[in-house]
Each structure stands twice: as structure tokens, then as C-alpha cells.
C-alpha positions as CSV (number, residue, x, y, z in Angstrom):
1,X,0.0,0.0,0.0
2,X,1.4,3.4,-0.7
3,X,2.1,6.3,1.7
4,X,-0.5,8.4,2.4
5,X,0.6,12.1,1.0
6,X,1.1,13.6,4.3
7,X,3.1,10.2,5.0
8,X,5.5,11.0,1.8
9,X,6.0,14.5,2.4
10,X,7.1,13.7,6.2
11,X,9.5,11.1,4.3
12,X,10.6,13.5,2.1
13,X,10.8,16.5,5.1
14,X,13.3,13.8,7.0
15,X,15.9,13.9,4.9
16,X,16.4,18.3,5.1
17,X,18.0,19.0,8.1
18,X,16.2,21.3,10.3
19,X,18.1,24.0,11.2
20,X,18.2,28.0,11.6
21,X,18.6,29.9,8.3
22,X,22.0,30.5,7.0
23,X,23.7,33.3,7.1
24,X,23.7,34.8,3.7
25,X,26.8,37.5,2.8
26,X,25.7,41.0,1.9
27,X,28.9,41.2,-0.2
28,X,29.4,39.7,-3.6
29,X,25.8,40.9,-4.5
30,X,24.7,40.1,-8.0
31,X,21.1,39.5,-9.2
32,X,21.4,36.3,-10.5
33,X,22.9,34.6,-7.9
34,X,20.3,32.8,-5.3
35,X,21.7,34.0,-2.4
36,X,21.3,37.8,-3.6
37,X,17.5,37.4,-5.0
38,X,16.7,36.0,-1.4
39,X,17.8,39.6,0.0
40,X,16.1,41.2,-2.9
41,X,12.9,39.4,-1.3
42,X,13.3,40.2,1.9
43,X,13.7,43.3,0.8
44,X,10.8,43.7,-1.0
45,X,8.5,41.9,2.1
46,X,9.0,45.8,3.6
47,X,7.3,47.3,0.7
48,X,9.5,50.0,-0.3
49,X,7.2,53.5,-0.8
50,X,8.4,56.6,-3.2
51,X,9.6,59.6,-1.6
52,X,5.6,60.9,-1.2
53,X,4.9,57.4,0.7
54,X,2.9,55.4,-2.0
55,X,4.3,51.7,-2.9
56,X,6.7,51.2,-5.0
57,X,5.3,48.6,-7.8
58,X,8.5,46.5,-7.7
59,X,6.9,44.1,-10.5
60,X,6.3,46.9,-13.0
61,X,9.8,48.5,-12.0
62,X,11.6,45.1,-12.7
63,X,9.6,44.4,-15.7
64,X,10.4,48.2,-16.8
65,X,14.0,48.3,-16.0
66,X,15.1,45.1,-15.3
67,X,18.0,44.7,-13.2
68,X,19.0,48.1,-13.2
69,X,15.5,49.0,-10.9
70,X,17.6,47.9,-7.9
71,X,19.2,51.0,-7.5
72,X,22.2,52.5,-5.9
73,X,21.9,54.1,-2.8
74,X,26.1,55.5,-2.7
75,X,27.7,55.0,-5.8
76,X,31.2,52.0,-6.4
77,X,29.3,49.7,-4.3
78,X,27.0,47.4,-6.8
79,X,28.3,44.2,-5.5
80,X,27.3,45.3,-1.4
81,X,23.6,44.5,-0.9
82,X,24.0,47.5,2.0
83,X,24.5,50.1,-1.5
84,X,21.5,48.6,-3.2
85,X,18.0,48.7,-3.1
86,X,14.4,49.2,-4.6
87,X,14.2,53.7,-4.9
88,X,12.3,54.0,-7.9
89,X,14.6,54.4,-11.1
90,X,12.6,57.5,-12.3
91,X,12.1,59.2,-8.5
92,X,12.9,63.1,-8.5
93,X,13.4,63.0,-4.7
94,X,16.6,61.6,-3.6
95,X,17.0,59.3,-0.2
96,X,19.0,62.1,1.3
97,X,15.7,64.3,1.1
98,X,13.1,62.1,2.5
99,X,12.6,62.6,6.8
100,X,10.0,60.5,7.0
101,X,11.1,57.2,9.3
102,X,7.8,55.3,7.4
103,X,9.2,55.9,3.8
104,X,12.9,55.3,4.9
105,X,12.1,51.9,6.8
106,X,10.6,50.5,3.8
107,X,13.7,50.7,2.4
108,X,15.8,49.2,5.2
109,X,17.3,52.4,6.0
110,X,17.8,53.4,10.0
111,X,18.2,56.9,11.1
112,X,21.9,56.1,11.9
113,X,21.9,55.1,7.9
114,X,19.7,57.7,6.7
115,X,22.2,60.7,8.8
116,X,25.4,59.1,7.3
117,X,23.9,58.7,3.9
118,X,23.1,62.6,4.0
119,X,26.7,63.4,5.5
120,X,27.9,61.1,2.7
121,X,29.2,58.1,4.6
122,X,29.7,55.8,2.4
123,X,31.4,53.3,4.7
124,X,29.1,54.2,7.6
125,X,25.7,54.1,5.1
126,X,27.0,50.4,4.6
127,X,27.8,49.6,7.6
128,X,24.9,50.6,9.3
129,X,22.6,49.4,6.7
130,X,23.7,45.8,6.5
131,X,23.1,46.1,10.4
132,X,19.5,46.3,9.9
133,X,19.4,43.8,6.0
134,X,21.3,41.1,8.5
135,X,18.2,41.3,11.1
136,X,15.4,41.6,8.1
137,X,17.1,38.7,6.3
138,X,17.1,36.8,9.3
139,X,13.9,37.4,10.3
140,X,12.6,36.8,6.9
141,X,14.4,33.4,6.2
142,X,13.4,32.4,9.9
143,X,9.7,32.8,9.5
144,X,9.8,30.7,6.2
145,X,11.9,27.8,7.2
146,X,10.4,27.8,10.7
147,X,12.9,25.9,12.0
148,X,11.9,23.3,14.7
149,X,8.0,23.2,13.7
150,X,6.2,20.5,14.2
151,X,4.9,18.5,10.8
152,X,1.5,17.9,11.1
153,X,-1.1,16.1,9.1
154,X,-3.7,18.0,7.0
155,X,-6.8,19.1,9.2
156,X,-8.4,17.1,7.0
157,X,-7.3,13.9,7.8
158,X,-7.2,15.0,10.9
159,X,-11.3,15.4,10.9
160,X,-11.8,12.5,9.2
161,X,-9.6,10.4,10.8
162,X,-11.9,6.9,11.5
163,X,-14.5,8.4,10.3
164,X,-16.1,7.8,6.9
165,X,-16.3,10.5,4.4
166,X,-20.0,10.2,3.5
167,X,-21.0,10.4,7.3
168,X,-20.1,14.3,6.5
169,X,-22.1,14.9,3.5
């Protein structure tokens, strides 16, 4: 008799070790490695607003501009996912200009970033920015993998466990 789905999917689920997230590097950033489209997502789970606080449609901006809509925040850095991020390609208003915490957060951007982005910091922008990338990318990996959870049966079978299905109908 075979397995039961839930029964292959637990086989299957014993062989991936369960463990916290890894730790992904911020450096070496390029789009079309796997580890640097995970940041772009966690990224993106902020929802990055324009300077005047609407959403940024990342979809239409990737489709419009492709790679080049994850923009630079300080220039020489393209390979630091600290120096990149999702500012709309044709936005008037620079980072530098925007005060509002809301608009700035959705871009993974501190106030300790934001003030050494607008003294041009580069190294300090970086620094503190992959301060707060590091805790969204963790955070963001954790609650997906959810390490340690329990694997549990549909609620279906569940209901109907012993039961007979036409009992319900």
C-alpha cells in the first residue's frame, strides 16, 4: 500500500536537516545569484514607498527596467547588498531628502543610515545598513523555514480520521 501524501511529504521533510537559516553574505551581491534574490525578497516583504509614501510597484519597475531598478543608494558599491535597493529608477526625490522614518524603513534604511547617507558616509551608510538587512534577512528566512516546527497532518485527515467520508455529506 502506498504512503499516504502527508506520510510522503514527512519522508521527504526527514531527509532536510532542520536547522536556523543561514547566514547569507551581503557582499558579492549580483542579481542572478540565489543568495542575492533572497535579499532582494526580503527586501521587498518591507514594501518600499516613493519619496511621497505610495508603494513602490517593484513588479512593474523590474519588468520596466530590469536589473538596473535595484538601484544605488552610494555609488562604487554594486556588489554590497548594503549600496543597493528598490528607490524607484525615475524618482525626482533623492533618499537624502526624504525625513520621513515610514518611507525610509521601507527601504531598510535606519536613522543612523539615513544621517550618514546625508553626510555622505559611504562606509558608515554600509555599515549601518547591513546592520538592519542582516536582522530583516534573518527574520525573513526564519519565519519561512520555521525551524523546529512540528509537521503535522492536513486538518483534513485530521477530521476525518476513522470516520467515513459520507458520514459528513
Amino acid at each position: 500500500m502506498a504512503p499516504s501524501e502527508f506520510e510522503a511529504a514527512k519522508s521527504l521533510l526527514s531527509h532536510v536537516p532542520d536547522r536556523d537559516a543561514p547566514e547569507l553574505e551581503l557582499e558579492n551581491f549580483k542579481t542572478n545569484f540565489a543568495n542575492s534574490r533572497l535579499i532582494l525578497l526580503a527586501m521587498v516583504s518591507l514594501v518600499p514607498r516613493r519619496a511621497d509614501g505610495t508603494p513602490v510597484d517593484v513588479a512593474a519597475e523590474l519588468e520596466d527596467h530590469g536589473a538596473d531598478a535595484i538601484t544605488d543608494f552610494v555609488p562604487g558599491f554594486r556588489t554590497h547588498a548594503a549600496a543597493r535597493g528598490f528607490w524607484p529608477v525615475d524618482e525626482r526625490t533623492s533618499p537624502t531628502d526624504v525625513t520621513g522614518d515610514e518611507i525610509l524603513s521601507s527601504h531598510a534604511i535606519d536613522r543612523i543610515a539615513a544621517q550618514r547617507l546625508s553626510g555622505r558616509d559611504v562606509a558608515g551608510f554600509i555599515e549601518s545598513r547591513s546592520g538592519v538587512i542582516r536582522r530583516l534577512l534573518h527574520n525573513y528566512l526564519d519565519s519561512r523555514l520555521e525551524p523546529g516546527a512540528l509537521v503535522r497532518p492536513p486538518l483534513r485527515d485530521l477530521a476525518f480520521a476513522g470516520a467515513v467520508e459520507d458520514d459528513f455529506s
